[in-house]
Each structure stands twice: as C-alpha cells, then as structure tokens.
C-alpha positions as CSV (number, residue, x, y, z in Angstrom):
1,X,17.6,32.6,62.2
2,X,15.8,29.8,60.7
3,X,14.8,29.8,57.1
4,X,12.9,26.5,56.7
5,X,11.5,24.7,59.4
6,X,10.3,21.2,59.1
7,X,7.1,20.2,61.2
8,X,6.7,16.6,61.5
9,X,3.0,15.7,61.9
10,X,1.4,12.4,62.9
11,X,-2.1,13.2,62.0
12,X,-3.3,13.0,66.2
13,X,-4.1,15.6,68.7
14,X,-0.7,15.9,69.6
15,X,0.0,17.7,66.7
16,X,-1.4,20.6,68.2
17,X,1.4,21.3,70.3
18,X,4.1,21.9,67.9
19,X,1.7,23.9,65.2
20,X,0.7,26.5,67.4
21,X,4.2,27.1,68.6
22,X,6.0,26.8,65.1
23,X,2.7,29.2,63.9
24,X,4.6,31.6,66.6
25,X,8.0,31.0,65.7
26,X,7.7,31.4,61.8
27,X,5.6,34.6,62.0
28,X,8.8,36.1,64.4
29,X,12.0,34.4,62.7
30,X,9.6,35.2,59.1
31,X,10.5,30.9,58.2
32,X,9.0,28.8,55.3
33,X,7.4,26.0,57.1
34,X,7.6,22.3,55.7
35,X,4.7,19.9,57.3
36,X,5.6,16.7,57.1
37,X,3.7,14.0,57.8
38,X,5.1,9.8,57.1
39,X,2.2,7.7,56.0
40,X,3.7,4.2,57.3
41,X,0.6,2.0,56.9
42,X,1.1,-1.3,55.1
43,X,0.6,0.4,51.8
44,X,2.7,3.5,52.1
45,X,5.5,0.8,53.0
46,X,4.7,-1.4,50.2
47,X,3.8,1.3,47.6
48,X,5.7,3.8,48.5
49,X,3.9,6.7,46.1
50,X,1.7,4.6,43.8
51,X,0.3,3.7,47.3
52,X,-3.5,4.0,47.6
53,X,-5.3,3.4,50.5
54,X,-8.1,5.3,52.8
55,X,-5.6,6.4,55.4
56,X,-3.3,7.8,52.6
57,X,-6.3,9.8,51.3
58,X,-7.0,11.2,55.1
59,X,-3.3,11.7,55.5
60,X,-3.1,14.2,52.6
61,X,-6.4,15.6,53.4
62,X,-5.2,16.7,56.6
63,X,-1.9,17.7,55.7
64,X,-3.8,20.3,53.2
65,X,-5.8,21.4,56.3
66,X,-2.9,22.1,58.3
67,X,-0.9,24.1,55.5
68,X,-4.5,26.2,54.9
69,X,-3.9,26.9,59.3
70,X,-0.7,28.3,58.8
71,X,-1.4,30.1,55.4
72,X,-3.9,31.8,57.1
73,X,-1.6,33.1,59.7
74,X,0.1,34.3,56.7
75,X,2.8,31.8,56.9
76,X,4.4,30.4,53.9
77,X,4.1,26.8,54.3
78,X,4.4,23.2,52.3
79,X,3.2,20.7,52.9
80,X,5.2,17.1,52.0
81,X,4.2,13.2,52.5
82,X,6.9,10.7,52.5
83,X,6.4,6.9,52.7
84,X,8.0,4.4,54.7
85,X,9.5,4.7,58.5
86,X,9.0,7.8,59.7
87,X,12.6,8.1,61.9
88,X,14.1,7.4,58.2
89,X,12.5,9.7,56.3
90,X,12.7,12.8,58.4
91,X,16.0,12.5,58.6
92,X,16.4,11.9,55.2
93,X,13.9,15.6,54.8
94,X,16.3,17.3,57.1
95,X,19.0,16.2,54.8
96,X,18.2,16.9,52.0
97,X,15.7,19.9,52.0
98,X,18.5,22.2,53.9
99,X,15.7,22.4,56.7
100,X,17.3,24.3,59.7
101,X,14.9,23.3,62.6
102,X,13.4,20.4,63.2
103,X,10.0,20.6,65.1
104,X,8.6,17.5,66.9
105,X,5.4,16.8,69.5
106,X,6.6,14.0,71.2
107,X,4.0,11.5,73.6
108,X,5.8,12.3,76.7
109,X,6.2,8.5,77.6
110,X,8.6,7.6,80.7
111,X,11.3,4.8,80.3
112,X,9.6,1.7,79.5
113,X,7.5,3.5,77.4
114,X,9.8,4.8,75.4
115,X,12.1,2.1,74.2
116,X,9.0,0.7,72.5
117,X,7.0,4.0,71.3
118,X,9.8,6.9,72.0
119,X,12.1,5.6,69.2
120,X,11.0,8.2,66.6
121,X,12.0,11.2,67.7
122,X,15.1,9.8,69.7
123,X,16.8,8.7,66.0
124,X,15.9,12.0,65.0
125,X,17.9,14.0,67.3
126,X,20.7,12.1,67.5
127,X,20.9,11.5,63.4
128,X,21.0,15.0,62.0
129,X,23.2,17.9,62.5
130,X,20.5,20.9,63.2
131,X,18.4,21.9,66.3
132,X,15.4,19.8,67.3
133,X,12.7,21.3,69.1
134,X,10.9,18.6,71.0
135,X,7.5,19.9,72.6
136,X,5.5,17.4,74.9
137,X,2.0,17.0,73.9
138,X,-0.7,18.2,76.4
C-alpha cells in the first residue's frame, strides 16, 4: 500500500504522536520510513548544508535517535535533514523522493491560531498529490 513514508519531525513532544503510529503502520503495510526533520534556524536558512550551529548539531542527534526507535522495531528507516522553510521542503521531499504518505503531528491550534502557527502542514496538504495523515498531538 505504501512503500515509503515520509515522517516529518520537529524535534518537540509532539513528535510522539505520529512515530508511534507510523511505527504501527510500517510494521503492517512493511514501508521504508523517511524521518524528516527541517532545521530553519538562522543558520540552516543562511547556510543551507555548510550550516553549523548547536541546534543543527541537536537536530541531527535526534534525528539518529529517532531512526535507532524505529530500527529497533525492525523498521527500515532514514533518516534526512533539509534546510530552509519547512512547508517548502517537504513538499519538495514528497516530490521528489516518490514518498507515498505523508505523516504529520500537527499543534491542534483553533482558528486564530492557526493562520499564524497552522501554516505548515496546511501548504502541505494542499501542495502535493499523495495522502497526508495529520495526527493531533496529545
């Protein structure tokens, strides 16, 4: 059903959400997992890959530690940091790595809320052409 799924990450407790349920889903649809995660600090905007900077150090640090998670689980996962605004480069990822899911915590903001911090996962569902799976953080 799904032969690559791309997590997006944004290195906070809501992550949680959408790796224990694409943990689920990958070990019953048997789906490569990408973890994404768009360092879009000053740096990582500036820089772009010859960025360095503590929070791009922490960003790959955890990335590792969240591929480890789902390679225990037996899981075949990568793990990928991109550079820049994050609603740009995901969809650019889902574009261009034939990803066939896209997996998403979102902040569960209401209205207001939304038109300033929402804006992420809104351009990424309606900008590319496969399923998003939005989860609501706890």
């Amino acid at each position: 059903m799904y032969n690559k799924i791309l997590v997006t990450l944004d290195a906070t407790p809501t992550d949680r959400a959408i790796i224990d349920h694409v943990k689920a889903l990958a070990q019953i649809t048997r789906s490569r997992v990408v973890l994404l995660h768009v360092a879009d600090g000053w740096a990582a905007r500036m820089f772009g890959r010859e960025a360095v900077s503590p929070e791009i150090s922490e960003d790959k640090a955890y990335l590792a530690t969240v591929q480890a998670e789902f390679q225990t689980a037996g899981l075949v996962a990568d793990a990928e940091l991109a550079y820049g605004e994050p609603a740009e480069e995901i969809i650019k990822w889902v574009r261009e790595k034939q990803c066939d899911l896209v997996a998403m915590s979102t902040h569960g903001h209401r209205f207001v809320g939304d038109l300033f911090l929402g804006t992420t996962s809104r351009r990424v569902r309606h900008s590319v052409n496969v399923p998003v799976l939005l989860l609501k953080a706890r």
